[in-house]
TILUM-551404 format. One line per 3 residues: their letters; for each residue x negated, y, z of C-alpha. Coordinates in steps of 0.2 Angstrom, whole numbers. Layout:
BEGIN
A	X/Y/Z  ...
This chain:
BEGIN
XXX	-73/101/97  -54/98/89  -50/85/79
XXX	-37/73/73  -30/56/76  -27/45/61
XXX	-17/28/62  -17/17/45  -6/1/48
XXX	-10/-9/36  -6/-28/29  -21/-36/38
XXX	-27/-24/53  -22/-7/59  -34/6/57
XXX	-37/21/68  -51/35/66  -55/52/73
XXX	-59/67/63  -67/83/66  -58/97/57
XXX	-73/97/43  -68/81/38  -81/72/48
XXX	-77/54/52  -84/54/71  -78/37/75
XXX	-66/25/67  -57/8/74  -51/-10/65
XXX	-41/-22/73  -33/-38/66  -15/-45/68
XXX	-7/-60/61  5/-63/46  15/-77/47
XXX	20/-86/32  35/-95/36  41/-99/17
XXX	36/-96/1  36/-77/-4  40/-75/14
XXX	26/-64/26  32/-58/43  22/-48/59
XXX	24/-45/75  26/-27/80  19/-32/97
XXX	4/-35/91  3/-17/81  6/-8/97
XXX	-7/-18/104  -21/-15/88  -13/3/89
XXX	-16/7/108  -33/-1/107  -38/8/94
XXX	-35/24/102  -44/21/116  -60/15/108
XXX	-60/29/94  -56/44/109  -66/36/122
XXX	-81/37/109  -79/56/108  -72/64/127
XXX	-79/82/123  -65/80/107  -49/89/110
XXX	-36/79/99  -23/94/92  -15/80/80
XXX	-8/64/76  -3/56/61  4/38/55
XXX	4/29/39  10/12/36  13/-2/25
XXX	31/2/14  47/-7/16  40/-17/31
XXX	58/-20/38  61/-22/56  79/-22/66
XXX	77/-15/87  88/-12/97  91/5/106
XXX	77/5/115  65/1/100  64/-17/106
XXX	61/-28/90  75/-41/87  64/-52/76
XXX	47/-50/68  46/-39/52  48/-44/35
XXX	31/-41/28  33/-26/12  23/-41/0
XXX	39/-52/4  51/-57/-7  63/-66/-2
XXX	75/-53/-6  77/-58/-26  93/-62/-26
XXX	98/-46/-15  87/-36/-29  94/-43/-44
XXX	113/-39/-37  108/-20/-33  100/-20/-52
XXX	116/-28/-60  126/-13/-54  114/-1/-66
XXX	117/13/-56  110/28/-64  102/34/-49
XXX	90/19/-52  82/30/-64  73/39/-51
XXX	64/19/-46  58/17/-63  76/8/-67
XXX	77/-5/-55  73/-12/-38  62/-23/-32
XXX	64/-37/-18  49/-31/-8  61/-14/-6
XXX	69/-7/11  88/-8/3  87/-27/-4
XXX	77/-33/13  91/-25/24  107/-34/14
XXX	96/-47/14  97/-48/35  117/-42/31
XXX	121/-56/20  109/-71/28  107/-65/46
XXX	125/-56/51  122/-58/68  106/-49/67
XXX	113/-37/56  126/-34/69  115/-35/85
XXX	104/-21/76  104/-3/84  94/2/68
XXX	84/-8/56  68/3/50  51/3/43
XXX	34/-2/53  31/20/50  47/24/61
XXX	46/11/74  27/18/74  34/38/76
XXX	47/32/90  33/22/100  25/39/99
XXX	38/52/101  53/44/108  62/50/91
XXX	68/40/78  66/49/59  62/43/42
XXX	49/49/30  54/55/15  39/48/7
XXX	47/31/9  66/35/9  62/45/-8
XXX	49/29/-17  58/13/-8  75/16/-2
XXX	85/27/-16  86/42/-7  87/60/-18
XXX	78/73/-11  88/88/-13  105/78/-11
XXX	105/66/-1  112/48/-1  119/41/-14
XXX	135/36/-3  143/27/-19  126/19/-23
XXX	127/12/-6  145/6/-7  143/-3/-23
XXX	128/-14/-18  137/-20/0  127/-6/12
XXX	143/7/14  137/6/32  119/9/31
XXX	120/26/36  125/20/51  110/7/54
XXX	94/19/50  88/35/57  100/49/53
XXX	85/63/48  72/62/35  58/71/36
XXX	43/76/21  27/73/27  19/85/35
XXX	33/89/46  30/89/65  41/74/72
XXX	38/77/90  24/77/102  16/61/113
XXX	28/55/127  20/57/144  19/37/147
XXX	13/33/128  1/49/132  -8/38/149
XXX	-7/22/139  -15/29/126  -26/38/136
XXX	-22/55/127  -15/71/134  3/73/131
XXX	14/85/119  0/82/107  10/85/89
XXX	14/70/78  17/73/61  27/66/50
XXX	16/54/36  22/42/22  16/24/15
XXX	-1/21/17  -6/20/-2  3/36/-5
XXX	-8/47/9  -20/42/-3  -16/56/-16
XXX	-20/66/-2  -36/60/5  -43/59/-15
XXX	-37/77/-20  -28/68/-33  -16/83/-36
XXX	-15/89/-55  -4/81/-68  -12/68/-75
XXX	-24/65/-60  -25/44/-53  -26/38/-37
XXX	-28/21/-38  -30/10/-23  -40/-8/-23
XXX	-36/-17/-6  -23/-33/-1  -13/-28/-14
XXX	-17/-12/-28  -7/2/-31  -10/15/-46
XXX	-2/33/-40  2/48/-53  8/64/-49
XXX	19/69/-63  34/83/-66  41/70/-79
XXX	60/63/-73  62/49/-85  56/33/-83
XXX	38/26/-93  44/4/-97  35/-7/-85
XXX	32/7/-69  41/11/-53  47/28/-54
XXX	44/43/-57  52/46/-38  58/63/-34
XXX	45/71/-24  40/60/-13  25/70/-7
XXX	25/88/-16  41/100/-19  44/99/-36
XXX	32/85/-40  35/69/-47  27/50/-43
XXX	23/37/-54  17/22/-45  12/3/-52
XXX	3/-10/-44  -1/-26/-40  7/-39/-24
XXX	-8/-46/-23  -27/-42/-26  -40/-42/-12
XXX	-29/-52/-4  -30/-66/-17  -52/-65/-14
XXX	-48/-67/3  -37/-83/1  -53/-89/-10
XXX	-66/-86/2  -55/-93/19  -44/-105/10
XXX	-55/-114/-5  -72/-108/-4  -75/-111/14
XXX	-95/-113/12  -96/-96/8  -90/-92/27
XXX	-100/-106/33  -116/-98/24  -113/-81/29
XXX	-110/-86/47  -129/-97/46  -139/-78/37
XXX	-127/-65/47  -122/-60/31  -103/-55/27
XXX	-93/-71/14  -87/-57/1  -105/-52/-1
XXX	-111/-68/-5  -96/-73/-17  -103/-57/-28
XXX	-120/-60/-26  -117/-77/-35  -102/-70/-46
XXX	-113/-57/-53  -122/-73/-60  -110/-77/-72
XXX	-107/-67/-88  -89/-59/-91  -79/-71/-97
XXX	-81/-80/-82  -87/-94/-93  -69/-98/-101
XXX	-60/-96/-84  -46/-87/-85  -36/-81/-69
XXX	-16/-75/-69  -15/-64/-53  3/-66/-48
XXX	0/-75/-31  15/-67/-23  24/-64/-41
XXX	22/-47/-50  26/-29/-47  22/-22/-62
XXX	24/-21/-78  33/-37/-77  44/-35/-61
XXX	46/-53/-59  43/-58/-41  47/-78/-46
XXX	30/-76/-57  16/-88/-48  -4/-86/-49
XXX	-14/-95/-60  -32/-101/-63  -35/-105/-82
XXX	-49/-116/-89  -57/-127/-77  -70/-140/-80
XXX	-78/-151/-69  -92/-139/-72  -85/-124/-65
XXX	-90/-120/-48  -85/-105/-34  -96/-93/-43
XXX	-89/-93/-61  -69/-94/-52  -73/-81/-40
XXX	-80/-69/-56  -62/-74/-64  -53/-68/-52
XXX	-62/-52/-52  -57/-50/-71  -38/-56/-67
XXX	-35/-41/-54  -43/-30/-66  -35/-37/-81
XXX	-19/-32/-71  -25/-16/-71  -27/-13/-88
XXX	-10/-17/-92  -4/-1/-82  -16/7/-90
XXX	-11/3/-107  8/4/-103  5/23/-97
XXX	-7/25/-115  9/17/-125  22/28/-115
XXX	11/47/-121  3/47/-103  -12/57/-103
XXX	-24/51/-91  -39/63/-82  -47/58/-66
XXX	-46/41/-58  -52/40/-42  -52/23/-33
XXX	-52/20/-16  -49/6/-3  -56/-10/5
XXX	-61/-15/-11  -74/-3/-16  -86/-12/-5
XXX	-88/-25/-19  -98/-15/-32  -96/-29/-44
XXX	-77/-26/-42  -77/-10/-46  -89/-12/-61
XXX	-78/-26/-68  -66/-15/-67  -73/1/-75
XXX	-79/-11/-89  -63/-18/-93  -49/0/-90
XXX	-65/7/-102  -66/21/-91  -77/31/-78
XXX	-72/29/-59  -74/41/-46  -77/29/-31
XXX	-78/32/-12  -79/21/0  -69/32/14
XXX	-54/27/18  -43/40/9  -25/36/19
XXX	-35/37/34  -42/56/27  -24/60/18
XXX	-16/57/38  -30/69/43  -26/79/31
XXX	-6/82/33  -10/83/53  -20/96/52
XXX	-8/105/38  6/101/50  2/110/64
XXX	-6/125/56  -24/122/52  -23/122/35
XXX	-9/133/24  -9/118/12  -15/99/10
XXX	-24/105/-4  -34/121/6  -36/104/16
XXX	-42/93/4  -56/105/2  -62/108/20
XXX	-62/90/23  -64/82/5  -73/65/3
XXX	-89/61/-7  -87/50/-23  -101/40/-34
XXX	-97/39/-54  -96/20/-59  -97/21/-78
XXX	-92/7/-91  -108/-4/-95  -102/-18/-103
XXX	-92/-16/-120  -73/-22/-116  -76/-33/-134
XXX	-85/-45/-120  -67/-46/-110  -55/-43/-126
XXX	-53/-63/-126  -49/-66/-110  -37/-51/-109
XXX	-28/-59/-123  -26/-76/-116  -21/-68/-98
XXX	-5/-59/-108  -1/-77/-115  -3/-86/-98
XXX	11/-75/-92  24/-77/-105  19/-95/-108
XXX	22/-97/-89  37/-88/-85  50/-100/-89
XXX	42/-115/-78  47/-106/-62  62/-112/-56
């Protein structure tokens, strides 16, 4: 038996899971790190402790299966999780986390020079970016700026442990750092906004997915307990191997991922801009293909804050039945009719990606009475992140975008009442699966990388995923009041951040 190595380093827990060449998930690995939030809008990591989630990871998922031959690797990860090492790979610091933003300031200054090769972002950068982190570390940490041997994303520091070579994706490069496939840097881009030594300060080559990197270094090999000179080929940001895994390939076709945060992906051959969306980045994935991509900071990530930080019975109860928290917040949350009984919830926890682009933006929970318990608070939030949804989809309607398929994917299509809230209020059929598709697109690319497949597509269909329909059952006229008040929250809201 052959079969492939998949590595998802995500926001809360790296991933790793084996695949047979059919698509089979023969075993499949989860193990938790820390973030650290030092200041508001601020989330580090420790790159230790990936290798460490990593490495045991491997083991468990290869040990599980001794007869498999491994023939590939491949590694996706979080985007524009910054990190500065040294030249041997040795972190300087712990990462700036993709979901912070302390880089504001930084961003704004890129956006006042209104480059035009900002059109290929959408018209604008963000501060959870790779270029406004890194003058970030330039302008507020010189020394480490200076120390630095190269400042990188969590995927290359990932591809160096493995390979002992430092390359770029052009996944990431093309969607988070202003780089133009076809031509390059934009070397007066780069000067204008303070960075005319970044060249200098990341990895030299950029690779598209799909392109072997290198092979398994003999001492990474016996740690990892793997034979060496496997191939290790080149993947992108997490939620962008997801248009892989879902098959998500015509024009038109939506990859939208529900997990800490959400992220709505769209292959397009459109170059200008559509108001409110990042993008379309130049072929980021396909030669010749374009990428729309909107989303949300915060969104799984915000249930979890409920359930560890406010409604701790529900830990405590689950803990007493064996049961798992999040299951017990919907069983109680399905309770309660939509409306969430006047509550009204403004998902902007870590501010907002899109449409509004405004990271100062703060969450808010609208409506409370001392009636209002977890269950009709928890259904609220539900609706937010799903009313957060809707915008993109109306701002893709209002900008002539024709919408076909939507597949959904990610942690959270284990709440069925999440994704039913949300078929209900987008007004649309879901295709769901609960296999994780960046973990699937990884297996995907590997096995394209190193032959086995002549194309991810031909690859798709030898090791495509199952998906279960979720149609619309309640009218949206039950979530139309709501909706309204969560656009007003937002504008009556922005000016009282500081």
């Amino acid at each position: 038996m052959e079969g492939i190595v998949s590595i998802d380093l995500g926001t809360q827990s790296a991933r790793v899971a084996l695949y047979d060449l059919e698509g089979r998930l023969l075993a499949l690995a989860v193990k938790s790190y820390k973030t650290w939030y030092p200041a508001p809008g601020a989330a580090e990591q420790d790159p230790k402790e990936w290798w460490s989630a990593i490495r045991l990871g491997v083991v468990e998922v290869t040990s599980k299966y001794p007869e498999c031959s491994v023939i590939g690797i491949t590694a996706s990860a979080t985007s524009s999780t910054v990190l500065p090492v040294d030249s041997a790979g040795n972190p300087l610091a712990r990462a700036i986390l993709w979901m912070d933003t302390r880089a504001t300031e930084q961003a704004e200054k890129i956006n006042r020079i209104a480059s035009p090769i900002l059109r290929w972002c959408g018209g604008s950068v963000s501060p959870e970016w790779f270029l406004p982190k890194l003058l970030w570390i330039k302008e507020k940490q010189p020394e480490l700026y200076s120390e630095a041997y190269l400042i990188v994303e969590a995927l290359d520091w990932l591809n160096y442990m493995l390979t002992g070579k430092w390359v770029a994706s052009q996944c990431n490069a093309s969607c988070k750092w202003n780089y133009i496939p076809g031509e390059g840097w934009p070397v007066d881009f780069l000067e204008a906004v303070g960075l005319p030594d970044l060249l200098c300060k990341i990895p030299s080559e950029v690779l598209p997915i799909g392109t072997p990197v290198g092979v398994l270094k003999r001492e990474i090999a016996a740690d990892l307990r793997c034979k060496e000179g496997i191939p290790v080929v080149q993947g992108g940001v997490d939620a962008h191997l997801s248009l892989v895994g879902t098959g998500s390939f015509r024009e038109g076709d939506v990859s939208l991922v529900i997990g800490s945060s959400s992220v709505l992906l769209m292959n397009t051959t459109i170059c200008e801009p559509i108001p409110g969306f990042w993008g379309p980045y130049k072929e980021p994935l396909y030669k010749g293909v374009n990428l729309l991509e909107g989303g949300q900071i915060s969104s799984g990530a915000i249930i979890r804050w409920f359930v560890e930080e406010v409604a701790k019975h529900y830990a405590i109860e689950a803990d007493r039945k064996g049961l798992s928290p999040f299951d017990l917040l919907d069983a109680e949350a399905s309770e309660v009719a939509p409306g969430a009984e006047g509550i009204v919830v403004l998902d902007h926890w870590q501010g907002n990606r899109t449409p509004y682009k405004d990271p100062a933006s703060r969450g808010l929970i609208w409506g409370l009475t001392l009636y209002h318990g977890a269950p009709q608070v928890g259904r609220a939030l539900y609706e937010g992140i799903s009313f957060g949804v809707k915008l993109l989809f109306d701002r893709l309607r209002e900008g002539g975008i024709q919408v076909r398929d939507i597949r959904v994917c990610g942690g959270g299509t284990k709440s069925r009442l999440w994704t039913q809230i949300l078929a209900d209020v987008i007004e649309r059929p879901l295709k769901v699966t609960s296999e994780n598709m960046t973990l699937l697109g990884n297996a995907i690319v590997a096995a394209t990388g190193i032959g086995v497949f002549s194309s991810f597509e031909e690859g798709f269909l030898a090791m495509k995923p199952t998906f279960e329909e979720v149609s619309p059952i309640v009218p949206f006229s039950a979530y139309r009041d709501s909706y309204e008040k969560y656009q007003k929250l937002y504008r009556l809201a922005k000016d009282l951040v500081c």
